[in-house]
C-alpha positions in Angstrom: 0.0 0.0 0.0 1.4 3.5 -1.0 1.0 7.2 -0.3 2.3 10.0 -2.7 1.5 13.6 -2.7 0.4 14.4 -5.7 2.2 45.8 -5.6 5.8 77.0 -9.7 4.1 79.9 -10.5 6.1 83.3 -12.1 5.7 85.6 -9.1 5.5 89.5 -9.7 5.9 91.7 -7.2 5.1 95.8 -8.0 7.1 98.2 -5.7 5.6 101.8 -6.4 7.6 104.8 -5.5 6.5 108.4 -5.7 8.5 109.0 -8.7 8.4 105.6 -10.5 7.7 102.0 -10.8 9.7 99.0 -10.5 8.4 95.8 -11.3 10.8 92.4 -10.6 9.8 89.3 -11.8 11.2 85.6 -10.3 12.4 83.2 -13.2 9.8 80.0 -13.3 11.0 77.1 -11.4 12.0 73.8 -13.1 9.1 71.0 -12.3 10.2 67.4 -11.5 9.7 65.1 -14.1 7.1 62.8 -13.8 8.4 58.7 -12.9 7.0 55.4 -12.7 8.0 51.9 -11.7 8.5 48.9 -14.0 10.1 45.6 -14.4 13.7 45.1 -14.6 13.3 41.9 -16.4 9.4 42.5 -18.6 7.8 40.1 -16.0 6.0 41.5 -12.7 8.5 43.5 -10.6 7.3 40.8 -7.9 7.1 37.5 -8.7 7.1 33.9 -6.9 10.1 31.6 -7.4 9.5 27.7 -7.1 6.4 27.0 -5.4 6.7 23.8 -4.0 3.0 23.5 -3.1 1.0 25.0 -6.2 0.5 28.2 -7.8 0.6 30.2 -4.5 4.1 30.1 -2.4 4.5 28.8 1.0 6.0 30.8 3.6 9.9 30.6 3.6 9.7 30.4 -0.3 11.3 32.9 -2.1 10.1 36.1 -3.9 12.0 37.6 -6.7 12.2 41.5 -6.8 12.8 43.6 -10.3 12.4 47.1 -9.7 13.1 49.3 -12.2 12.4 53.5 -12.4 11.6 55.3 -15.8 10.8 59.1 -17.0 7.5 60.1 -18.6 9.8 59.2 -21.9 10.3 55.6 -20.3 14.2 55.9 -20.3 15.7 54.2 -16.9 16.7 56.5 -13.9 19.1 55.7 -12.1 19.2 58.2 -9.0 17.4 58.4 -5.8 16.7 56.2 -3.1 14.1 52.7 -3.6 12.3 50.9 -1.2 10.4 47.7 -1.4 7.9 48.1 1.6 5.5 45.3 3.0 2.0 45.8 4.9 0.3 42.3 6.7 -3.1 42.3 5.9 -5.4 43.7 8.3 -2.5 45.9 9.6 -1.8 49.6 8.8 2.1 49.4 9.8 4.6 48.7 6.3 7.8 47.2 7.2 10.8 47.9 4.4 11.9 44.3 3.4 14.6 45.8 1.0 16.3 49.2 -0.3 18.8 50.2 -2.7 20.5 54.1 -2.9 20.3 53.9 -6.9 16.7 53.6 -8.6 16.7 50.1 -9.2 16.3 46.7 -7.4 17.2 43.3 -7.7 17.0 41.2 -4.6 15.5 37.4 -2.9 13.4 37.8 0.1 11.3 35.3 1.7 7.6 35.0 1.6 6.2 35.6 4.9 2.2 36.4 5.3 -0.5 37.3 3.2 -0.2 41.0 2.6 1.1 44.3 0.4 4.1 44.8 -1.4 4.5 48.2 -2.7 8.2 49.6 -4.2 9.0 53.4 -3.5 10.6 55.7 -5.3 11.9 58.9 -3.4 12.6 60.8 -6.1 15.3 63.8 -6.7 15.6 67.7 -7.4 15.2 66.5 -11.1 12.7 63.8 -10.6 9.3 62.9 -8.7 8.3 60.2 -6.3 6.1 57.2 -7.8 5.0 54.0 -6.1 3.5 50.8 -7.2 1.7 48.0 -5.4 1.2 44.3 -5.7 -1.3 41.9 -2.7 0.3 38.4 -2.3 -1.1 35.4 -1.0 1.0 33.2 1.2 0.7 29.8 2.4 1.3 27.6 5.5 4.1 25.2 4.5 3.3 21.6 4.4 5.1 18.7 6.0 4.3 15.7 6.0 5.3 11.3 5.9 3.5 8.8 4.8 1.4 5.7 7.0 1.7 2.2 5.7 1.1 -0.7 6.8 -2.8 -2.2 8.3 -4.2 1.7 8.3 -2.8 4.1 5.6 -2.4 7.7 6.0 -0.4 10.6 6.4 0.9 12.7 9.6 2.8 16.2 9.8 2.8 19.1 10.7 2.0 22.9 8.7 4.2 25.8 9.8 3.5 28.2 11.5 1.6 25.6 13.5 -1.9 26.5 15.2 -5.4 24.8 15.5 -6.8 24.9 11.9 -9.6 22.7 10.2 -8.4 20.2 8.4 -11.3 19.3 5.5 -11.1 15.8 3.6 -12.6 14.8 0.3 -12.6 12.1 -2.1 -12.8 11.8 -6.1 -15.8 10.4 -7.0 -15.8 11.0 -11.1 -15.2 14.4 -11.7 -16.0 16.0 -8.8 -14.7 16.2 -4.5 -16.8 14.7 -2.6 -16.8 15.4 1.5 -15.3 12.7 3.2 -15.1 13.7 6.8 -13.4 17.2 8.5 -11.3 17.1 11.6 -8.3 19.3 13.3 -4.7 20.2 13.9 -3.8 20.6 17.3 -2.6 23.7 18.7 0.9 23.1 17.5 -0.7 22.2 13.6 0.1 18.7 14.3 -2.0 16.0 12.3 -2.6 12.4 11.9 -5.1 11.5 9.1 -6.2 7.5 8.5 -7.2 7.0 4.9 -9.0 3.8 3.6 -7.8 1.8 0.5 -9.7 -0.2 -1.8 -8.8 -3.7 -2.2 -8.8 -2.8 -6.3 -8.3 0.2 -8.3 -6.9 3.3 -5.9 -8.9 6.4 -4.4 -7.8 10.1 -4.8 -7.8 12.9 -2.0 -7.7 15.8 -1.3 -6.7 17.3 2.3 -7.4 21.2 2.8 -6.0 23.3 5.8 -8.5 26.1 6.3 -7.1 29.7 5.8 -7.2 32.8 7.2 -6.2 36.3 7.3 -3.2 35.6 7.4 -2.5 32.8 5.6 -4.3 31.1 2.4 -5.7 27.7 2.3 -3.0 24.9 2.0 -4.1 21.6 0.3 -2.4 18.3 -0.4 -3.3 15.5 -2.7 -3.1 11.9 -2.5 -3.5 8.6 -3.5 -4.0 5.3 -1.8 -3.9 1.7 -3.6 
């Protein structure tokens, strides 16, 4: 039996004297050019590296950062200071996660919680501020072994650990049928016994309930 996982005005001033006028005028000031911030690389300037667990990373997995900054004329920049910022959802607070003195990025950093990225541009004398945004999903990470023997299974643990629903269904056809719920303990430890047939195998399909902090996390299987 065996288990395998499947973001200046011109000012005049008029000084009037009893025998004549003088009028001074200030020279207009420059305006900053306007900025905004691409890719470095034509992909999303925040992207997910391998995810080892579907489309949306687990937490420890790595994000890639490629931050460019371009003029109204979409030439690069390449001074003033760049931040890559990151918000928790449901929190007000950012946190910078990454920086750079020149006005462009490229940089690893761990996914950590579901929340907002959002890169900064300070800006120069020559050149304005701009920002951009991106919301990314996170999810618990998955470990887990395998139960052989009389009663199949599997056992782990998902990190960070707490006491989440675990819901179980089973293929029948095309669609997931219910099969029964239960729960990790506080810790997000878990034991789950799965029947076999004696023929043939049965697919499942093993979901961690989210939250606001992290997205679901599921794990497929098959026992013979």
């Amino acid at each position: 039996m065996r288990i395998r996982p499947f973001i200046a005005a011109v000012l005049a001033t008029a000084l009037v004297g009893p025998t004549a006028a003088v009028i001074s005028t200030a020279a207009p000031a420059s305006a900053a050019e306007s900025t905004r911030i691409v890719s470095g690389d034509g992909g999303p300037w925040l992207e997910p590296g391998y995810r080892s667990q579907g489309k949306v990373p687990a937490v420890g997995e790595s994000l890639y950062l490629s931050v460019n900054v371009v003029n109204s004329g979409g030439a690069q920049i390449y001074d003033g200071p760049l931040q890559v910022q990151f918000k928790a959802t449901g929190t007000k607070k950012w946190k910078t996660v990454a920086s750079s003195s020149t006005a462009y990025l490229y940089e690893t950093i761990k996914a950590r919680q579901n929340g907002t990225y959002r890169a900064v541009y300070g800006g120069t004398s020559a050149y304005s501020a701009s920002s951009i945004s991106k919301k990314q999903k996170v999810q618990r990470k998955l470990n887990t072994s395998f139960i052989s023997g009389k009663r199949a299974g599997v056992k782990g643990k998902i990190v960070p650990g707490a006491k989440t629903k675990i819901t179980i269904q089973k293929k029948a056809g095309k669609k997931w049928k219910g099969f029964r719920t239960q729960k990790t303990d506080k810790k997000g430890r878990f034991t789950i016994y799965l029947p076999a047939p004696r023929n043939g195998k049965f697919q499942w399909k093993i979901t961690f309930k989210g939250n606001k902090k992290f997205a679901p996390t599921t794990g497929r299987y098959i026992t013979y």
